[in-house]
Structure formats: C-alpha cells, structure tokens
N, C-alpha and C positions, 0 to 999 in steps of 0.2 A: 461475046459476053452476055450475060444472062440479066434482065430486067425485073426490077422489084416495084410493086406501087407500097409506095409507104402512105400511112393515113397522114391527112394533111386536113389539121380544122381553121378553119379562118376564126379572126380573133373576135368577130363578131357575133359569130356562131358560139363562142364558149361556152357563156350560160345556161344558150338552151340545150344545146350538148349535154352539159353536165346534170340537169335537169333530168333528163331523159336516159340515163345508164343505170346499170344497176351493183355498177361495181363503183361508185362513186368516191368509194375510203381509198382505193387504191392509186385513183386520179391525180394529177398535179391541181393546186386549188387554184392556180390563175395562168394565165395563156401564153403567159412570158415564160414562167418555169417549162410549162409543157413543151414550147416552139425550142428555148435554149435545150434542152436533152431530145427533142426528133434532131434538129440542127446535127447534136453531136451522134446522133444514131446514123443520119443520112450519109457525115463525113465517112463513117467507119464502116459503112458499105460500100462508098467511093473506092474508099481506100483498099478495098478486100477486090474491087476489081466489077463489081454489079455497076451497073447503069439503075438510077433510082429516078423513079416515075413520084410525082405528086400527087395524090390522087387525093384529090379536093373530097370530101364528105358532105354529100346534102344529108342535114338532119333528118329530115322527114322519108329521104328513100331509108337511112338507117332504121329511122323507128318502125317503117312498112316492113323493112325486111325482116326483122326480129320477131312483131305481130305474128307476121305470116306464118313464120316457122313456130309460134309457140317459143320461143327461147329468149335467155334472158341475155340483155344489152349490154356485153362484156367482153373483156379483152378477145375471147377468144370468136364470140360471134363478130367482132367488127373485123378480126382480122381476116374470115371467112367471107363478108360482106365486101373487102376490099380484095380479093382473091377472086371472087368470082366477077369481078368486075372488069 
C-alpha cells in the first residue's frame, strides 16, 4: 500500500497559519470546518486503500520554505512543502 502525508494544522496554529497564506479566500474560516473536510478527505483515502500519514505543519518551516523559493503560500506550494517532507 502506498503512504500519503496529508497536511495536518493544529487548531492552535489556525490563526497564524491563516495569517501567513496567500490564498486565504479559499481557506475554511475556522479550524473546526477545515479539521471536519481533512477528517472526511483522510476517510476517503483510507478507504481508496492509501495509509495516510499526518503530517503536522510548523508554521514558520512553512513560511521559510515559501521565502526561500520566492513563491507564494498556497495550496499548491504547501502541498509541495508536505511532499517533500
């Protein structure tokens, strides 16, 4: 079976997370929305047969990692930061 790390933010992180993205409109506005739709994203990977990995999000490695490369802090740069992880 094939391993996924799915992003994973702590609810205490929210804020500043969403602080720090540049995709913000696209965002869930609170931590409970976002946790209930990964919940049901994680089931349907279960379910497909993947092993799903949590893969906690430090803010600040995210924000370096974005810096670094010049690019902006968005679905597709986090999911590349949790890729190469």
């Amino acid at each position: 079976m094939e391993g996924v790390n799915l992003t994973f933010y702590k609810e205490e992180d929210w804020n500043r997370f969403l602080e720090s993205i540049d995709d913000r409109d696209s965002m869930h506005d609170t931590w409970k929305e976002w946790h209930k739709a990964y919940q049901k994203t994680k089931k349907g990977l279960i379910a497909k047969g993947f092993i799903v990995n949590d893969f906690v999000v430090d803010i600040d490695e995210l924000i370096n990692y974005c810096k670094i490369r010049k690019i902006k802090n968005d679905g597709k740069a986090r999911s590349k930061f949790a890729l190469n992880r």
